[in-house]
SELOPA-718614 format. One line per field, with one value per residue: chain; x, y, z of N, C-alpha, C in turn; residue number from 1. Coordinates in Angstrom, 1 decimal, m for minus. Atoms other than C-alpha are relative to their C-alpha. Example, Ala and Ser with C-alpha at 12.3 -4.5 7.8 and 13.67 -1.06 7.14 Angstrom:
REM SELOPA-718614
cadena: A | A
n_x: 0.9 | m0.9
n_y: m1.2 | m1.1
n_z: 0.0 | 0.0
ca_x: 12.3 | 13.7
ca_y: m4.5 | m1.1
ca_z: 7.8 | 7.1
c_x: 0.9 | m0.8
c_y: 1.2 | 1.1
c_z: 0.0 | 0.8
num: 1 | 2
END
This chain:
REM SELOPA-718614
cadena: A | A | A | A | A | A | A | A | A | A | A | A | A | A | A | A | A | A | A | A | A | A | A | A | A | A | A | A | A | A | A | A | A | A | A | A | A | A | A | A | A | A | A | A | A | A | A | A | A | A | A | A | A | A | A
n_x: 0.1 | 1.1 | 1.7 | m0.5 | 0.3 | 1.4 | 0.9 | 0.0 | 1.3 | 1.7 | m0.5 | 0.4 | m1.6 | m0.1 | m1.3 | m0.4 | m1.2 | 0.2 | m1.2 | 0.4 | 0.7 | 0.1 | m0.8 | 1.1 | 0.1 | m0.6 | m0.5 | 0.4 | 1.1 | 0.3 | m0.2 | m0.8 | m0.4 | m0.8 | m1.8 | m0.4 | m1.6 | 0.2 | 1.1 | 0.9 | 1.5 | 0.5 | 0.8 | 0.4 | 1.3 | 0.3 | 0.6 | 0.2 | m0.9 | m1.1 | m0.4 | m0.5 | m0.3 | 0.8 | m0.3
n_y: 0.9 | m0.2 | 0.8 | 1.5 | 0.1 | m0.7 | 1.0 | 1.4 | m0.2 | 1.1 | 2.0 | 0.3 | 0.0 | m0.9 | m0.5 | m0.2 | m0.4 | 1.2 | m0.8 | m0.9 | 0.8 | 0.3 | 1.4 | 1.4 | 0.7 | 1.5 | m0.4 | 1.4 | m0.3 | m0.8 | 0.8 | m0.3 | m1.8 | m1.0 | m0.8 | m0.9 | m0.3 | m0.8 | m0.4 | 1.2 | 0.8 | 1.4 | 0.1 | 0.7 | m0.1 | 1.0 | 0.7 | 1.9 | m0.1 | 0.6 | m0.6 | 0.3 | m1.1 | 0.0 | m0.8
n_z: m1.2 | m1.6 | 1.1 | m0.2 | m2.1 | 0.2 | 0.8 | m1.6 | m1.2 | 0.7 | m0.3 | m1.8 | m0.5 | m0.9 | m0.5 | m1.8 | m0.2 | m1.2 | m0.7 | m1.6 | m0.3 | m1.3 | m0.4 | m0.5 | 0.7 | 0.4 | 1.2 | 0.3 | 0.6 | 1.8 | 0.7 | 1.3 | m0.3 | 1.5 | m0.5 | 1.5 | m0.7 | 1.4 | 1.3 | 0.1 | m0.7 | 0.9 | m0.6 | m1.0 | m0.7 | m0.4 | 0.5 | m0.6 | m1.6 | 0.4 | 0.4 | 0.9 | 0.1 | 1.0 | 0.3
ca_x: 2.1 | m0.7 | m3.5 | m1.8 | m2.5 | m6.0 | m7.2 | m6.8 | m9.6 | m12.4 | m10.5 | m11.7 | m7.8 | m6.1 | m3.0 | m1.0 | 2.1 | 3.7 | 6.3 | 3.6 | 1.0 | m0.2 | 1.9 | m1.2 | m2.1 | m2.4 | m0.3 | m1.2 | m4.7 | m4.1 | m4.6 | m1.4 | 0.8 | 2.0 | 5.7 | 7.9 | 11.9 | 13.1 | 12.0 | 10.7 | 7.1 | 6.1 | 3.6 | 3.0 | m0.2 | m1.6 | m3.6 | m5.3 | m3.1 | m0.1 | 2.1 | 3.3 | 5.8 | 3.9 | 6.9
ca_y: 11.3 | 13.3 | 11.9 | 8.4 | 8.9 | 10.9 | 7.5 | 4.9 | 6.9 | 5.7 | 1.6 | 2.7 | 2.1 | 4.5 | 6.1 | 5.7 | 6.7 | 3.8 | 6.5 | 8.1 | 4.8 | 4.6 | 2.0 | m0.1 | m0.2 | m3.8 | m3.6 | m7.8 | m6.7 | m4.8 | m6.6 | m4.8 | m1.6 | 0.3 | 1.5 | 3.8 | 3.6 | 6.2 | 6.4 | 2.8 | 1.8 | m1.8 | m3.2 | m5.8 | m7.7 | m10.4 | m12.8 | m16.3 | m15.4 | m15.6 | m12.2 | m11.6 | m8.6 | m7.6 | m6.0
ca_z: m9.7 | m7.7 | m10.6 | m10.5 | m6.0 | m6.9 | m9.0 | m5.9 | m4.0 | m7.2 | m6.1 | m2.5 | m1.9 | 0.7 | 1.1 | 4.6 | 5.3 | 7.2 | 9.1 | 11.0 | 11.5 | 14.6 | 16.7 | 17.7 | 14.5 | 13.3 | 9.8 | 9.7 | 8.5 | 5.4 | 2.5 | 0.1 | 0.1 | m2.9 | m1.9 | m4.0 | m3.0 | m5.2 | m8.4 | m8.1 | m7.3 | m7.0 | m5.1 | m1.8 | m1.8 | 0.4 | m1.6 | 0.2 | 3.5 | 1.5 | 0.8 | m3.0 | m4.4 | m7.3 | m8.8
c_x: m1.3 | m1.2 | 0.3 | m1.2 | m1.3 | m0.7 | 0.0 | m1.3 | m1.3 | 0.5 | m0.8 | 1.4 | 0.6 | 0.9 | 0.1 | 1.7 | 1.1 | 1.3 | m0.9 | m1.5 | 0.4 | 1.1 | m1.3 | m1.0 | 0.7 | 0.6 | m0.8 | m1.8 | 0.1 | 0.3 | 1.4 | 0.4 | 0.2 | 1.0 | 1.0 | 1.4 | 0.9 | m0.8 | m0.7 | m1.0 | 0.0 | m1.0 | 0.1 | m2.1 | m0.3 | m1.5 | m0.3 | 0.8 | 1.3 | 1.2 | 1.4 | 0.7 | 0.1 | 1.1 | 0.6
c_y: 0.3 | m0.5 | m1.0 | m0.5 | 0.2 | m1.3 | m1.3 | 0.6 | m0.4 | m1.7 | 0.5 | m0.7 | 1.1 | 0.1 | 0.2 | m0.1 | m0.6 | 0.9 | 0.7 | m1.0 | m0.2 | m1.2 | m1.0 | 0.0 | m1.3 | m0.3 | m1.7 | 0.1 | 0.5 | m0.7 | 0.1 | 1.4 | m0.2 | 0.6 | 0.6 | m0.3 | 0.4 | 0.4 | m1.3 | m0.7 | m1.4 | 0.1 | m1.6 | m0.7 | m1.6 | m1.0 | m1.7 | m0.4 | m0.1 | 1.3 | 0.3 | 1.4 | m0.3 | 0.7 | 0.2
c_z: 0.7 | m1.2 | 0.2 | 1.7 | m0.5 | m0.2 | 0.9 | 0.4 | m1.0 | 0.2 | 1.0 | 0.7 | 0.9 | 0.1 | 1.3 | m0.3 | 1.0 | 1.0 | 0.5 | 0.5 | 1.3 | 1.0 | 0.4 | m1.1 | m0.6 | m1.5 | m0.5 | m1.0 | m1.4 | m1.2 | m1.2 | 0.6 | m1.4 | 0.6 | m1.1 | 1.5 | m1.0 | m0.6 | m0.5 | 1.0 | m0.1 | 1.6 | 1.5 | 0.2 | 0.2 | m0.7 | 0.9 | 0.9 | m0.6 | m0.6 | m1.3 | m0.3 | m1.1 | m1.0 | m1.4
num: 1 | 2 | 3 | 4 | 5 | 6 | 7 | 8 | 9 | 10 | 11 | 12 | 13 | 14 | 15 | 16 | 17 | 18 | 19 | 20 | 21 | 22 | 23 | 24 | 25 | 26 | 27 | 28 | 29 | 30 | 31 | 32 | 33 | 34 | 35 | 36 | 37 | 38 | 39 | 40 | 41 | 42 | 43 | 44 | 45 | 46 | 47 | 48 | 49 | 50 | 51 | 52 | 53 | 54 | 55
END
C-alpha cells in the first residue's frame, strides 16, 4: 500500500486525510478523492462540474 500512496506524488496528486482538514477548508474545490472503507478502495472524481464514483 505505502508504494501504491508513494506513486500519487509522481501524478502531483496529494494525500489528505479528510478527519483532520481544516474546517475552512473549501472541500467544493478538489477535483477527486481516493477513499478506502475497509479493505475497499474506489475512487470520487469531479469531471465537467459533475461528481462520478469511479468504483
Amino acid at each position: 500500500i505505502i508504494s501504491n500512496l508513494e506513486a500519487f506524488k509522481t501524478l502531483d496528486l496529494h494525500m489528505v486525510n479528510i478527519d483532520i482538514i481544516k474546517s475552512n477548508e473549501d472541500l467544493v474545490t478538489k477535483n477527486g478523492f481516493i477513499c478506502n472503507s475497509s479493505d475497499h478502495w474506489f475512487s470520487l472524481r469531479r469531471i465537467d462540474g459533475v461528481w462520478y464514483n469511479l468504483n
